[in-house]
C-alpha positions as CSV (number, residue, x, y, z in Angstrom):
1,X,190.3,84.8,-29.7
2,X,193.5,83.0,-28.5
3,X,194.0,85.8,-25.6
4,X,190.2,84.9,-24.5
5,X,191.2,81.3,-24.3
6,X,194.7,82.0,-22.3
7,X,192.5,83.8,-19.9
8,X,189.7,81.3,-19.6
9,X,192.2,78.1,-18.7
10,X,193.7,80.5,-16.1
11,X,190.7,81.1,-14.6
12,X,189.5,77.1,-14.5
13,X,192.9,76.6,-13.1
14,X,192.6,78.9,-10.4
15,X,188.9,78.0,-9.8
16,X,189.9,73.7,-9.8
17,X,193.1,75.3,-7.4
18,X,190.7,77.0,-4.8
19,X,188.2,74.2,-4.4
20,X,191.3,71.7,-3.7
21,X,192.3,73.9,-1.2
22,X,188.6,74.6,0.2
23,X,188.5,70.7,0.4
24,X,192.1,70.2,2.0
25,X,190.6,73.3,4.9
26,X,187.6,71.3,5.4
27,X,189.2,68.5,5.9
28,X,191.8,69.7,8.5
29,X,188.5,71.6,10.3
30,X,187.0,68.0,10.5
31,X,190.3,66.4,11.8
32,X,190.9,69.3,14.0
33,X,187.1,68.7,15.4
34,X,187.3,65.5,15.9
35,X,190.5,66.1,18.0
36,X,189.0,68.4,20.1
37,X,186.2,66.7,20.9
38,X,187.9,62.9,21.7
39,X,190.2,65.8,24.4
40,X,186.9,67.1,25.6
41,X,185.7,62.9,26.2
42,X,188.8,62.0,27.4
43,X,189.0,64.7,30.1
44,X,185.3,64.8,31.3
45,X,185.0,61.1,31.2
46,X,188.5,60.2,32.4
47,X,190.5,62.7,34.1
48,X,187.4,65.1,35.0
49,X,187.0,61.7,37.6
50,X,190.6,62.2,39.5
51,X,190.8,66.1,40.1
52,X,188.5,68.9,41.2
53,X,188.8,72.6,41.4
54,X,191.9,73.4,43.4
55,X,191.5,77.0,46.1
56,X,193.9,79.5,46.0
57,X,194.9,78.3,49.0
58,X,195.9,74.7,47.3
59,X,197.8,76.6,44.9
60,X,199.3,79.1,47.7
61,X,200.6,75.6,49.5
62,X,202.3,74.4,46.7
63,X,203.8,78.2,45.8
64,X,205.1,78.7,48.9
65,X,206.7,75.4,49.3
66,X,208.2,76.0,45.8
67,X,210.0,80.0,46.4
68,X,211.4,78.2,49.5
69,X,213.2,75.4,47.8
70,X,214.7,78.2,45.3
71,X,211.8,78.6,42.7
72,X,210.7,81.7,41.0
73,X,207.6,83.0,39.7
74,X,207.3,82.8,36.1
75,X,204.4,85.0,35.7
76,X,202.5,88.0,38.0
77,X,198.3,88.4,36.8
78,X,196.7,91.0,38.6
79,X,193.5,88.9,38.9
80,X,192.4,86.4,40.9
81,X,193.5,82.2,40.2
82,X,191.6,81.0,37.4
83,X,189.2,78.2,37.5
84,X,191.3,75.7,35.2
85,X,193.7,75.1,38.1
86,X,192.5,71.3,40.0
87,X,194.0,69.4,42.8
88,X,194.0,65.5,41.8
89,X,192.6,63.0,44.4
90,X,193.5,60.3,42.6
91,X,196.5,58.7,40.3
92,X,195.8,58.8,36.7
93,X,197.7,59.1,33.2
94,X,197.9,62.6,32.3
95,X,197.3,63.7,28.4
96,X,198.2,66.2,26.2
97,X,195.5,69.6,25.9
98,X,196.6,72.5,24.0
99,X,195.2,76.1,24.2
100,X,192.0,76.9,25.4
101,X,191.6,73.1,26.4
102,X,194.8,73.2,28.9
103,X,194.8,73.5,32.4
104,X,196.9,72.8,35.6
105,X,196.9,70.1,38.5
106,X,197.9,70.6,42.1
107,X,199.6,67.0,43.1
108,X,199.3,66.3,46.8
109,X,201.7,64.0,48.2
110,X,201.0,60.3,47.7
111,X,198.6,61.0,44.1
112,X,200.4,59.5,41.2
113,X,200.0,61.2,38.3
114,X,202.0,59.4,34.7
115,X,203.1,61.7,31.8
116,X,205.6,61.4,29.0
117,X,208.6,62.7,31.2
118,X,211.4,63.9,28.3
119,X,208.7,63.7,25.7
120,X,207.4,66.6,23.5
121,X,205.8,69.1,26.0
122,X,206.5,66.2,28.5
123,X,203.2,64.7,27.2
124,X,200.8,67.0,28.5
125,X,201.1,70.1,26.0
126,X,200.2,73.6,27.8
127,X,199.0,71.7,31.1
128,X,201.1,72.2,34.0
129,X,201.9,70.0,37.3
130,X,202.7,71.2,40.7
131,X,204.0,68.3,42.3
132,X,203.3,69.0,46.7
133,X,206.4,66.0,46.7
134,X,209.4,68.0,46.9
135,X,207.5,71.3,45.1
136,X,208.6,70.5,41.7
137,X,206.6,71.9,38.7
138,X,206.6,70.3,35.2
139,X,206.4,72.9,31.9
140,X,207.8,75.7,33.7
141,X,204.8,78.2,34.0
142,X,204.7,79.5,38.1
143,X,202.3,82.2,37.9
144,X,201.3,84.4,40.6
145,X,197.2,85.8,41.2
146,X,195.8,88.7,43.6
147,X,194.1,85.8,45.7
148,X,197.0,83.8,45.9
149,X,198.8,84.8,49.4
């Protein structure tokens, strides 16, 4: 009888320890939702207004301009310039998008564009800047497509 009753406070632990994780997951998931979707707001009612899809031959301006000062290419992709590169018209405050919800801007000369310089990921996460003013790039990716020449 005792061993039954070792047994069946081990298993209510483990049952009460599962559903505390369970609820800590869920929770995160919600946070992590939320997150997502204030970045999805934020950049299709507020940065979505200052940029539009950049060419490759935006991106094969700034490129060139960059392996003349001394740059190099980070990255080679043997397919064509993805659609998440833009070219800003206008000045705005950049934010920070990770993963899937990154992307990269084209700065022409005379756009202002404000991010945490020196900060964590320079305050725009896995976005990248390619500044047409003296061909400087900001999180160090310089990749190369088939379409880009």
């Amino acid at each position: 009888m005792r061993d039954s009753q070792i047994i069946r406070e081990a298993r209510t632990k483990h049952v009460e320890s599962c559903r505390k994780s369970n609820e800590e997951s869920e929770r995160r998931d919600a946070e992590i939702k939320k997150e997502m979707r204030d970045k999805e707001a934020l950049f299709k009612n507020y940065i979505a207004k200052h940029i539009s899809r950049a060419t490759p031959r935006d991106y094969t301006g700034w490129l060139v301009g960059y392996l003349e000062n001394g740059g190099d290419i980070t990255h080679n992709y043997d397919y064509d310039l993805p659609d998440d590169f833009y070219i800003a018209h206008s000045d705005f405050q950049m934010s920070d998008f990770y993963g899937a919800m990154s992307f990269n801007v084209i700065i022409p000369v005379g756009v202002e564009v404000g991010y945490g310089k020196g900060t964590h990921w320079n305050g725009i996460g896995h976005c990248s800047l390619y500044f047409m003013d003296g061909f400087r790039e900001v999180n160090g990716f310089v990749p190369c497509y088939d379409d880009v020449l």
